[in-house]
GUDOMAR-375439 format. One record per residue (C-alpha): x negated, y, z. Coordinates in steps of 0.05 Angstrom, whole numbers, padded with zeros to 5 digits, always signed. Layout:
XYZ...
This chain:
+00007+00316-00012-00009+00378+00039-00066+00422+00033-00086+00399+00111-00122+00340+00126-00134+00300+00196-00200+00272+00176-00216+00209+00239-00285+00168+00233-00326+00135+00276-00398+00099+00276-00430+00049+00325-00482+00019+00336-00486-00047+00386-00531-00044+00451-00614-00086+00424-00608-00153+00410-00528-00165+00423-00480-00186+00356-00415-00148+00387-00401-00088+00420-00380-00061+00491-00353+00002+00459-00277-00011+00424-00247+00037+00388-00183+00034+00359-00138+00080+00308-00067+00086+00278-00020+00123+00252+00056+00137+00258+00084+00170+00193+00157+00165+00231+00132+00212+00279+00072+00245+00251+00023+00224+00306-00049+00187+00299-00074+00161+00356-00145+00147+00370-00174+00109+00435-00242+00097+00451-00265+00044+00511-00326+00022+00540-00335-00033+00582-00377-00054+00642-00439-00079+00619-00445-00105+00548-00436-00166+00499-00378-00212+00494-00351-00198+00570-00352-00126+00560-00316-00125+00495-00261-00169+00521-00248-00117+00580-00256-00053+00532-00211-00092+00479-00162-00098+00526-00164-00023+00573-00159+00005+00487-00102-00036+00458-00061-00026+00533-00078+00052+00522-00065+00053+00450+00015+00012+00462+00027+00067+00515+00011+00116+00477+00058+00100+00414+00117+00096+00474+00158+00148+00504+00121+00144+00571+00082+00206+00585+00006+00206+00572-00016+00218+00632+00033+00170+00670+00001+00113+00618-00062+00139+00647-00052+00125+00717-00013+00053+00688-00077+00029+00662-00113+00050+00711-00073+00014+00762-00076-00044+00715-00155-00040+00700-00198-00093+00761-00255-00066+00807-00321-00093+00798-00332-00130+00870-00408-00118+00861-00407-00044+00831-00338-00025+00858-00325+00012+00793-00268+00007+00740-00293-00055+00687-00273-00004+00637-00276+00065+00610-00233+00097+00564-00221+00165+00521-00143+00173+00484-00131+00220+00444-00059+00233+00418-00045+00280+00350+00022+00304+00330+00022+00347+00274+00087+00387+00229+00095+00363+00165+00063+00420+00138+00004+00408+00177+00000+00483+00203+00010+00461+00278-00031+00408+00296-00028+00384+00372-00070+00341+00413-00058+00312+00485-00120+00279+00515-00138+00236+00573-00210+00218+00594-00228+00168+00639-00309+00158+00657-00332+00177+00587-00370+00225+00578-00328+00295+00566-00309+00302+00497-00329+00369+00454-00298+00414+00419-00323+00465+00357-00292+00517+00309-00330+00515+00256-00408+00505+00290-00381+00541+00357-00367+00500+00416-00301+00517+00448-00292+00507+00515-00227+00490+00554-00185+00484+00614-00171+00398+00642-00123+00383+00691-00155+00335+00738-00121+00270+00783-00157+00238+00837-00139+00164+00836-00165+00122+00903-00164+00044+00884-00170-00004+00927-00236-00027+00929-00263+00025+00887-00330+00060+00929-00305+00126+00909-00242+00171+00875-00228+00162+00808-00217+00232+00761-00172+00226+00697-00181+00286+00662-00124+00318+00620-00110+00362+00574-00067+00401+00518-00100+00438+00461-00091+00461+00382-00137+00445+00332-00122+00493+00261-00173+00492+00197-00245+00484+00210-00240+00446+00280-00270+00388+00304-00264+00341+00366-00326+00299+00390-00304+00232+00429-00367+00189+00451-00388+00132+00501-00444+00142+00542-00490+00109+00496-00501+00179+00470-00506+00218+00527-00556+00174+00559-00594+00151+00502-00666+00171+00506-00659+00166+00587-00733+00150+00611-00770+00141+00546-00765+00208+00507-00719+00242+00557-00733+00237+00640-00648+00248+00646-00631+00230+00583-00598+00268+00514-00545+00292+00560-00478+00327+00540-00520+00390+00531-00565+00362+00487-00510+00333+00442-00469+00390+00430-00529+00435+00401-00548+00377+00361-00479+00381+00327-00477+00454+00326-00537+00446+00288-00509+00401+00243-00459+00433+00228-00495+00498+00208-00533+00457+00154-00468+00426+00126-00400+00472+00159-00363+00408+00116-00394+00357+00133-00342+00296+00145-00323+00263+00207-00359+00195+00168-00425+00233+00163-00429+00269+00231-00406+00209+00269-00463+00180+00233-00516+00229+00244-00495+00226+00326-00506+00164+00335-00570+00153+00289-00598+00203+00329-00579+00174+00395-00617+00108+00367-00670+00143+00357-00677+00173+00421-00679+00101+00447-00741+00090+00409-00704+00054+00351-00669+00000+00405-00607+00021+00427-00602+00014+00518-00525+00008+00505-00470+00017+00458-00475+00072+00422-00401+00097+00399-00377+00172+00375-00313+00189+00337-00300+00254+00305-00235+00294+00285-00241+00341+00230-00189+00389+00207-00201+00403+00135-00180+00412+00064-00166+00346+00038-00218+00310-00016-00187+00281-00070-00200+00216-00109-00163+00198-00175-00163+00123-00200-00148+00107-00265-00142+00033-00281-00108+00003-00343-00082+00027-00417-00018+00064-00416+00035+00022-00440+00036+00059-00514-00009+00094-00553+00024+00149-00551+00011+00151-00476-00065+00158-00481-00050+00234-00497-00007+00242-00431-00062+00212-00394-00123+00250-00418-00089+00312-00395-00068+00284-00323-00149+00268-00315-00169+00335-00347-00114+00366-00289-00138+00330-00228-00165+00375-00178-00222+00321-00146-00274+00262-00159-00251+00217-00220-00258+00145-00223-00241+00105-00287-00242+00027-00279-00234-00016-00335-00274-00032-00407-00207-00016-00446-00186+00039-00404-00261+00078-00406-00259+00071-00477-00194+00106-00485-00214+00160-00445-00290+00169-00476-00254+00173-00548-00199+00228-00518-00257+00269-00485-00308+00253-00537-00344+00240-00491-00405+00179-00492-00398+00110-00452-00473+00090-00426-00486+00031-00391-00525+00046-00315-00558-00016-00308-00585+00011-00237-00532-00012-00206-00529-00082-00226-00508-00140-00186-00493-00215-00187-00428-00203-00158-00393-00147-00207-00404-00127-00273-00449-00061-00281-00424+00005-00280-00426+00059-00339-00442+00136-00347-00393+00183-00372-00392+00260-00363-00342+00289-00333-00319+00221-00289-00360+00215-00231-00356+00129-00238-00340+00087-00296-00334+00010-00275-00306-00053-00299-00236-00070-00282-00203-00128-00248-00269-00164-00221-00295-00099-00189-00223-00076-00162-00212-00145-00131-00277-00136-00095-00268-00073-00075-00200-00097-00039-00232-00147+00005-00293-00100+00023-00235-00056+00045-00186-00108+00079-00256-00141+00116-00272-00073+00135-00349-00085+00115-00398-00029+00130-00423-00001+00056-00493+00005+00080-00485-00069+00083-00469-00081+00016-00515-00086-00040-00526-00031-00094-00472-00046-00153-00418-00005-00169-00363-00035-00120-00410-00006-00065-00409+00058-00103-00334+00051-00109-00322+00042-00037-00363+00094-00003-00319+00141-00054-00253+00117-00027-00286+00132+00043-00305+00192+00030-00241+00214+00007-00180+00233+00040-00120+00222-00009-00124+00175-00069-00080+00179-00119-00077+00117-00169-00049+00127-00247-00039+00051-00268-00024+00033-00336+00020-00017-00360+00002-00052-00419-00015-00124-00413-00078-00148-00427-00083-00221-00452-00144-00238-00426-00118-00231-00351-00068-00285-00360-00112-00340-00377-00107-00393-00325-00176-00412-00309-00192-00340-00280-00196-00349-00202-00130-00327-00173-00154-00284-00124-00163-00231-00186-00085-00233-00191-00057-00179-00227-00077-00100-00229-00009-00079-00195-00023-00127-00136-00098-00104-00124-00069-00037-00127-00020-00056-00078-00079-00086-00033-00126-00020-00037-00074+00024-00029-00038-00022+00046-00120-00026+00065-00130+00056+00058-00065+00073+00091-00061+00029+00149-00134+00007+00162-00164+00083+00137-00110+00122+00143-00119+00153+00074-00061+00180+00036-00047+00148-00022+00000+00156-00081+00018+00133-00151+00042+00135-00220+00046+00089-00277+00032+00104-00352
């Protein structure tokens, strides 16, 4: 795994009082050709209407982006594509793309970006702001009142660099309440400049989050529209081992303890059998943490040295659907898959050591099948991170 990582979150947060969002943002990945691209829409107006016309301006950008055709030529496609509002006479749509290649080695890292109507997007080395030269079209639509600008450009990001996407949720939170004009793109960038200085790693999950909490709050607590803001990060890579499962001899265990003692990162150990094979290698004493206890999953336990100890199949089958239904953690309730997730999340590659001794007590029929067996809830975390998260995962077995 490289040394580099492209670290991509978002958070939102849905205009008062509506159940779905105006703002769509999609991302994805192309191993083949090392590119991740990430697309941001808002549409006109809010609710279900304006999430059917950003859903479709994001996944038409996001298709032309993953094809041959030029980026900014799939601009002016969509934008031929996109209606007028009759009433407004302006697009029904917004949208932001931006497009990352990258080397294998990580070292050159490109990205070509198109903005339509959202506010600009921001760049910072480290807590700086870097400022930089757009290419501008004027587009005149029929029925539009005035020309349209897509703005594009061509840039680097190396170690330390981050790119600021948003909708204008953020730059207009606040706008006649605790702000005459608003939060404004001013207004945001020191505010992540600041951030920044108190945390120069914070993650693209956390600032994100801090944007658009702050945006909220500008609106008195009741967001005026969708709030949206994806970050890009380039960063060393945190690491997240998983070890689930006795090796398949004895002999084994030994092997093991010395690959957890190895690993450079945050530790989890899930199973009863497996903790206890690793607390007698370590010497090292199992507690139980009843703080985290839930109806759901089976409580977690202390162990120094391993940042989470949990139970095994029950709390790895949960964790897969959290991950698969893509459920918010600060939705979940305190237990230990919570815990579990938000450590997967916060990580960038996960590497899974799964042993391969059969335990007996799995293959009784009456337990629900959705538990299956640990190699196919492996399978299932590992397919969610890499294609929903775009984590890196790998594997071993013992």
């Amino acid at each position: 795994m490289n040394n580099i990582f492209i670290d991509v979150d978002y958070a939102q947060i849905y205009k008062h009082g509506q159940r779905i969002g105006g703002d769509v943002f999609l991302l994805s990945r192309n191993p083949e050709n090392n590119q991740i691209v990430s697309t941001l829409s808002d549409g006109l107006g809010s609710g279900v209407k304006a999430n059917v016309l950003a859903s479709l301006t994001a996944h038409m950008a996001h298709r032309l982006s993953f094809s041959p055709i030029d980026l900014s030529h799939s601009a002016k496609i969509i934008m031929d594509t996109l209606p007028v509002c009759k009433e407004r006479k302006i697009s029904y749509s917004t949208f932001t793309i931006a497009d990352i290649r990258y080397k294998e080695d990580m070292e050159d890292i490109a990205v070509n970006l198109v903005e339509y109507d959202n506010p600009s997007s921001l760049r910072f080395s480290g807590p700086e702001p870097v400022s930089w030269e757009r290419s501008r079209t004027e587009l005149q639509r029929e029925g539009a009142f005035k020309k349209e600008i897509i703005a594009h450009s061509v840039f680097k990001l190396s170690y330390g660099d981050r790119l600021v996407m948003f909708s204008d949720g953020v730059t207009q939170s606040g706008l006649g309440k605790s702000l005459p004009l608003g939060w404004r793109l001013d207004g945001v960038r020191k505010f992540i400049s600041e951030e920044i200085k108190k945390d120069e790693d914070i993650s693209s999950r956390e600032l994100s989050r801090a944007i658009v909490q702050k945006a909220c709050s500008l609106d008195g607590l009741a967001a005026k529209d969708d709030i949206t803001c994806v970050v890009v990060y380039i960063r060393r890579p945190r690491r997240l081992l998983i070890v689930t499962g006795p090796p398949f001899t004895k002999e084994a265990d030994e092997v093991l303890g010395e690959k957890i003692k190895a690993f450079d990162g945050k530790k989890i150990v899930s199973g009863g059998t497996t903790a206890q094979i690793v607390s007698r290698l370590f010497g090292k004493k199992l507690s139980l943490d009843l703080s985290s206890w839930s109806k759901d999953v089976p409580p977690a336990s202390k162990m120094e040295g391993i940042d989470l100890v949990t139970e095994g199949m029950l709390t790895l089958s949960k964790v897969a659907t959290i991950l698969e239904k893509k459920i918010n953690p600060t939705e979940l309730p305190n237990d230990p898959a919570k815990k579990f997730v938000e450590m997967l999340l916060d990580s960038d590659q996960v590497h899974f050591i799964v042993g391969t001794k059969i335990n007996e007590a799995h293959q009784d029929p009456n337990i629900p099948v959705e538990i299956g067996i640990r190699r196919t809830i492996i399978g299932r975390l590992r397919n969610a991170l890499e294609n929903i998260y775009l984590k890196e995962t790998s594997q071993e077995y013992l």
